[in-house]
N, C-alpha and C positions, 0 to 999 in steps of 0.2 A: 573412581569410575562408576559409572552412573550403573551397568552391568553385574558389578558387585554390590552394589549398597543393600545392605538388608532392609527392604521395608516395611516389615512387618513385624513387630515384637509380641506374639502369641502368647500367653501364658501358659504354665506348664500342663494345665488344666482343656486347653484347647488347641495344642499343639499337634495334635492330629490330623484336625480338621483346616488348622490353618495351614497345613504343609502345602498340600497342593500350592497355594495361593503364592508362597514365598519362593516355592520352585519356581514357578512363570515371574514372580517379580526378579528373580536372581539371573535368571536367563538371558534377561531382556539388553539388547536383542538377538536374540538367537540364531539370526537369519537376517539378510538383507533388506535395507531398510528403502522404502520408496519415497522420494519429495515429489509430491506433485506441483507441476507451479502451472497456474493458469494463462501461460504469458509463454511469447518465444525465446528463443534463448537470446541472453541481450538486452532484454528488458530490465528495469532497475528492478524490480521482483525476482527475477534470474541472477544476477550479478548477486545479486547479499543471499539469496538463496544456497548457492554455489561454493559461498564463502562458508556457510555455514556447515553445508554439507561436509565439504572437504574435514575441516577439523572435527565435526562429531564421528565422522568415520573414522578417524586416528582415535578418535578419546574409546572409542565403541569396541574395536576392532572387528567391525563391519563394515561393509560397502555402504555408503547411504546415495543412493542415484537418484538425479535431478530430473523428475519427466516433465518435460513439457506437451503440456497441451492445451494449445492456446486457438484462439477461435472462440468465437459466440460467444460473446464478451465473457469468457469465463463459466461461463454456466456447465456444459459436457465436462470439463473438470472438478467442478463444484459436487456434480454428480455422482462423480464418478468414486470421491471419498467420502460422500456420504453414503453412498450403499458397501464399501469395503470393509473388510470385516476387522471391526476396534480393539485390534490386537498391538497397535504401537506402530505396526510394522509400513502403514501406509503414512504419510504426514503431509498435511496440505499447507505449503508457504504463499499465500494469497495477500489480497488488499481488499481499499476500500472500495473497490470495483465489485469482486463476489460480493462483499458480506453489507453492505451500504446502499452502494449506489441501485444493482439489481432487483433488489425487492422494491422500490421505488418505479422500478420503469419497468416492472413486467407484472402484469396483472395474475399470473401463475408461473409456480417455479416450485421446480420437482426436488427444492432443497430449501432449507430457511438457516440462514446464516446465526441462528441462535441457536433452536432445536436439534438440529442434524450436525452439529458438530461441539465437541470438546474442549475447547480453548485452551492453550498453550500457556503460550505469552506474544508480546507485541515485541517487532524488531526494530522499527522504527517509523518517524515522520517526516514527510516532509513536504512542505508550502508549496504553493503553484509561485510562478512568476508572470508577471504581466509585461508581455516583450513586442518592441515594434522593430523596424527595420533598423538597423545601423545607422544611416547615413538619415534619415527621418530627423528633420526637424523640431520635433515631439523628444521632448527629455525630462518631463515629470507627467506626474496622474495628472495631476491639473490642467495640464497643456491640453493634451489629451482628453481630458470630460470637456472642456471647452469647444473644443474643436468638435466631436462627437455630439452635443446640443447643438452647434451652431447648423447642423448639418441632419436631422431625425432620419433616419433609413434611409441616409446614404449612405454609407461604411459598414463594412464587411471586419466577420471575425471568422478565424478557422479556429475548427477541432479536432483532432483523428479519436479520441479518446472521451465516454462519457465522463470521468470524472474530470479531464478539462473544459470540457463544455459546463460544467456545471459550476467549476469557479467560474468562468466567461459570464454565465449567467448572472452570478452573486454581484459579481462586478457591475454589471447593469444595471440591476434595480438597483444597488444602495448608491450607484453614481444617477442613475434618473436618466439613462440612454437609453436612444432607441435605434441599433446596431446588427445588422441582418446576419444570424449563423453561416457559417458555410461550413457542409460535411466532409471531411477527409478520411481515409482507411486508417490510417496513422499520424500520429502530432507532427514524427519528422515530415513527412511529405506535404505539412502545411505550411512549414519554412519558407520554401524557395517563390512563396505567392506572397509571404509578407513584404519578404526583398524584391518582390516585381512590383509592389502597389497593387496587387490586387485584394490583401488582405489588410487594414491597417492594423490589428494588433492580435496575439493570440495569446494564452497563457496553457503553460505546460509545468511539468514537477518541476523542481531544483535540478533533479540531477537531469533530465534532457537541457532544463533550459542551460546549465553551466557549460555544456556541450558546444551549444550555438553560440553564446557569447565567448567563450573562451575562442572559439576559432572566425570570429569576428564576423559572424553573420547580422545578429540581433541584438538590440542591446535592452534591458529589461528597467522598468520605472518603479517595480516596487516586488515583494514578497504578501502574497495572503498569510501573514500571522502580525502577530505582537510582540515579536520577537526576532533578531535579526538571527540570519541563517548563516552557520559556519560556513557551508563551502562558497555563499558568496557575502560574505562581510559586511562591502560597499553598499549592497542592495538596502533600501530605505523599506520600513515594515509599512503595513495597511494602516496604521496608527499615526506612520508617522507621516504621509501622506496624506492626510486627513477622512479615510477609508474607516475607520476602526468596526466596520459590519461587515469589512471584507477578506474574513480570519477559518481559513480551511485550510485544513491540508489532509493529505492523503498517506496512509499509514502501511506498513508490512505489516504482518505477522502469522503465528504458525498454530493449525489446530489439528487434531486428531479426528476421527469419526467418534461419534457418541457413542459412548457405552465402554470406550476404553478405559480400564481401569485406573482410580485415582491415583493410585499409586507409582505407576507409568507413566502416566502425565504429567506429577509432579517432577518424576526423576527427570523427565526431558527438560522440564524447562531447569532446574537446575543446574543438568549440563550446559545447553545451551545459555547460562549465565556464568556458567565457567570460559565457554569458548568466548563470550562478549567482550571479556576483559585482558583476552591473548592481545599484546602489542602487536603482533602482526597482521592479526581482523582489525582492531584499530584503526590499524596504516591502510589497509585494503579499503574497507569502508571508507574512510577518509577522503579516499583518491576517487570517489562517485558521489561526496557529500554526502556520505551514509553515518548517521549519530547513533548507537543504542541505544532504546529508552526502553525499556523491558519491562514489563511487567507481572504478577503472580497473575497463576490462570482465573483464580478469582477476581482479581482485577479487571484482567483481559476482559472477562463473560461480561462484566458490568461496563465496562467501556466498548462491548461489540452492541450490546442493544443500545446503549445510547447513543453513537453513529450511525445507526439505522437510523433510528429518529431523524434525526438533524440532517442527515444529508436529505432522508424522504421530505422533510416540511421543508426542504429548501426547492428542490425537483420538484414538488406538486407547485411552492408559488410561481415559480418557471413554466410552468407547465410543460416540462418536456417530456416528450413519447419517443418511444424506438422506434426506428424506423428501418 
């Protein structure tokens, strides 16, 4: 247990001064522990969040509670653990929405998804889906970009969500459409305009879109990756659609505020790679197409500035602004 683990091996020689330091790491955590998640409860960042919590709280034997606070795309939550104070105690389970997508569409922001916080590790990924109406005569990409050329800014896409909108985007330029946004509060509430013809097609994560298809709304032509997606098998990759520029996907994962020490950091994520590999997070995850793919917080840091990158030069050739 992550609580006990000594992490600090002092020599006999400095053993004084490194006591304080092994008290606080011994402790840890001493006190209830806060998830902030920047999303409502429900959200695919909530659900694996949730799951998480529950069993590090058993491993811990501390509370660890789920705050939601979601609004403005994240950002009032982003905030809010980077000014808290880097004691372990606060821990933010976010996406590529905070730490990617926002620094690309806000010209200032009272946090920076690299500086202001302490990387964990990553929970998981997962692809957008590219989905039209059920009953739509459209049943590959091809149909589809054909249909969408034969026709330049007559067809509509919905988003509720910028990092939907921004695969949407990807999709357009490497397919060579010209396809008019339409903005929604949220992904699901652009559903029910696919299914009237007002929208022709929209792309949402894996786990909404297996939602919609499983209860026979929408039916999806392809996955943005390289790779096919466990919770939908059948789905055909961007590759293998003849896409292969059309490879995003959207990620979990869990950071600290800056300044917490290395030592705490570490322990978490290696609980938290304890509780990855319980058969019953497994099955949980499983049942939202939720995969671990975890990684050291060293990793993480290098894979959060590099998704900045790449979502921002993908958002600047888009040119899309907040609105």
């Amino acid at each position: 247990m992550f609580g006990r683990r000594h992490f600090v091996r002092a020599a006999a020689g400095a053993a004084v001064l490194a006591a304080p330091a092994i008290a606080r790491a011994e402790k840890y955590p001493s006190e209830r522990v806060t998830m902030v998640v920047p999303f409502p409860a429900g959200a695919a960042t909530d659900i694996s969040a949730r799951i998480y919590a529950e069993r590090l709280s058993a491993l811990w034997g501390q509370a660890v509670v789920v705050d939601n606070r979601g609004g403005g795309n994240g950002i009032p939550a982003a905030e809010s653990v980077a000014r808290a104070k880097p004691d372990g105690l606060t821990l933010f389970a976010t996406s590529a929405m905070t730490q990617a997508v926002n620094p690309a569409i806000y010209d200032k922001l009272s946090y920076d998804p690299v500086e202001s916080f302490a990387p964990i590790t990553r929970m998981g990924t997962s692809p957008f889906v590219l989905l039209v109406d059920r009953n739509s005569p459209i049943n590959t990409a091809a149909e589809l970009t054909s249909m969408l050329k034969a026709a330049p800014g007559k067809h509509n896409y919905g988003a509720g969500a910028l990092p939907a909108r921004v695969a949407s985007e990807l999709y357009k330029m490497a397919a060579g459409v010209d396809v008019v946004y339409v903005g929604y509060k949220s992904n699901p509430q652009a559903i029910p305009d696919v299914q009237n013809g007002l929208l022709t097609f929209m792309m949402i994560d894996t786990v909404n879109a297996k939602v919609a298809i499983d209860r026979g709304a929408l039916k999806g032509l392809f996955v943005t990756d390289n790779e096919r997606y466990a919770a939908v098998p059948d789905m055909p990759t961007a590759v293998e659609v003849g896409l292969p520029d059309v490879q995003l996907t959207t990620w979990t994962g869990f950071y600290a505020p800056k300044g917490t020490p290395t030592e705490i950091v570490q322990g978490i994520y290696e609980d938290i790679r304890k509780v990855s590999v319980m058969p019953e997070v497994l099955e949980r995850l499983k049942t939202i197409g939720g995969v671990p793919k975890l990684m050291t917080p060293d990793e993480f840091g290098a894979f959060t500035r590099s998704e900045k990158e790449r979502w921002g030069q993908i958002i600047q050739r888009a040119n899309i602004k907040v609105e």
